[in-house]
C-alpha positions as a Markdown table, in Angstrom:
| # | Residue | x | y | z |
|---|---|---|---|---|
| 1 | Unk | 10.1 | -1.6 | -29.0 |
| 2 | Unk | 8.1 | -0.2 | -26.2 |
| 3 | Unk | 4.8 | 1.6 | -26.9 |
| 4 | Unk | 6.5 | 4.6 | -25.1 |
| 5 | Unk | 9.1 | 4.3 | -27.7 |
| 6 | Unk | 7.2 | 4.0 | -31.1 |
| 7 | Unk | 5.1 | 6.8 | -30.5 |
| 8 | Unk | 7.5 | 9.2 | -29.2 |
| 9 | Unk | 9.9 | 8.9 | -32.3 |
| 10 | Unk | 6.7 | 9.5 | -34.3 |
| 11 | Unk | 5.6 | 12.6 | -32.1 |
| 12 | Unk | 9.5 | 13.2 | -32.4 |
| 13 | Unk | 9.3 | 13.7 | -36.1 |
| 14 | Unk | 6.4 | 15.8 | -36.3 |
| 15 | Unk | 3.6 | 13.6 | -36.1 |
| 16 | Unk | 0.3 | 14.3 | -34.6 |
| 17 | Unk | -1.8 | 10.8 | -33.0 |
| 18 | Unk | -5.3 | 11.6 | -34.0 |
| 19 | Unk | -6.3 | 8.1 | -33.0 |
| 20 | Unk | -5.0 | 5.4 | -30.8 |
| 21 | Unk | -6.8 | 1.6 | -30.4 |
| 22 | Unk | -6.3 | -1.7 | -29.0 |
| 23 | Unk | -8.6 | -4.1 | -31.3 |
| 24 | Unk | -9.9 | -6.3 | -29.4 |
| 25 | Unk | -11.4 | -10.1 | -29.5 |
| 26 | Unk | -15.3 | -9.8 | -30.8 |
| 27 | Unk | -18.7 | -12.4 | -29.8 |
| 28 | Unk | -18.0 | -14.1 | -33.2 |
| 29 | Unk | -14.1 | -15.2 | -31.8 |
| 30 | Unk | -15.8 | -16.3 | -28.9 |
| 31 | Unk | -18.0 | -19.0 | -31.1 |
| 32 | Unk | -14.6 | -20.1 | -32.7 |
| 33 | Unk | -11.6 | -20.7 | -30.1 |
| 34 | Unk | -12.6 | -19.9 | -26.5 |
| 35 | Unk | -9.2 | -20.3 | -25.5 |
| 36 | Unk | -8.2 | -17.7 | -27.8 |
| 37 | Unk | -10.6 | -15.4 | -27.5 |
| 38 | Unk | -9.3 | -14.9 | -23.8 |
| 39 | Unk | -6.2 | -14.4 | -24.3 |
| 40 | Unk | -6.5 | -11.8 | -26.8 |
| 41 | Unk | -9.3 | -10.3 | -24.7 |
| 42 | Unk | -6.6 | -9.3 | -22.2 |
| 43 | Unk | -3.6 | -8.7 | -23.9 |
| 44 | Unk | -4.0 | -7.0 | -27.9 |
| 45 | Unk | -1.2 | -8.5 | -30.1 |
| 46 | Unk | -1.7 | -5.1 | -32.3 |
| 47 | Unk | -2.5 | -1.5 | -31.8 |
| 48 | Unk | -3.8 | 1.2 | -34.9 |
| 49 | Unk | -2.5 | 4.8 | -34.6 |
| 50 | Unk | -3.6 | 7.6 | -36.5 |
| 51 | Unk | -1.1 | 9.9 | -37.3 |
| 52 | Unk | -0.8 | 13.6 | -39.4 |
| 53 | Unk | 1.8 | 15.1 | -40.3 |
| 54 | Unk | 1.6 | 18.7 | -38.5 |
């Protein structure tokens, strides 16, 4: 499902996004995997939305 796509059924239904982030990689990763840390510096594998109903 495209981003486009799972918030527009939401706004479709009556939602309202309040909040919309892209968590991404922190220092501490960095210490862990390196490799990692990269990869989900550049491309989130989750977003956080915060919706009301209006």
């Amino acid at each position: 499902m495209t981003m486009q796509t799972f918030l527009g059924e939401l706004l479709d239904a009556g939602f309202a996004l309040e909040r919309f982030v892209e968590p991404r990689a922190t220092e501490a990763a960095r210490r862990v995997d390196e490799v990692r840390y990269r990869k989900t510096l550049h491309t989130p594998f989750f977003v956080a939305v915060r919706m009301r109903k209006s």
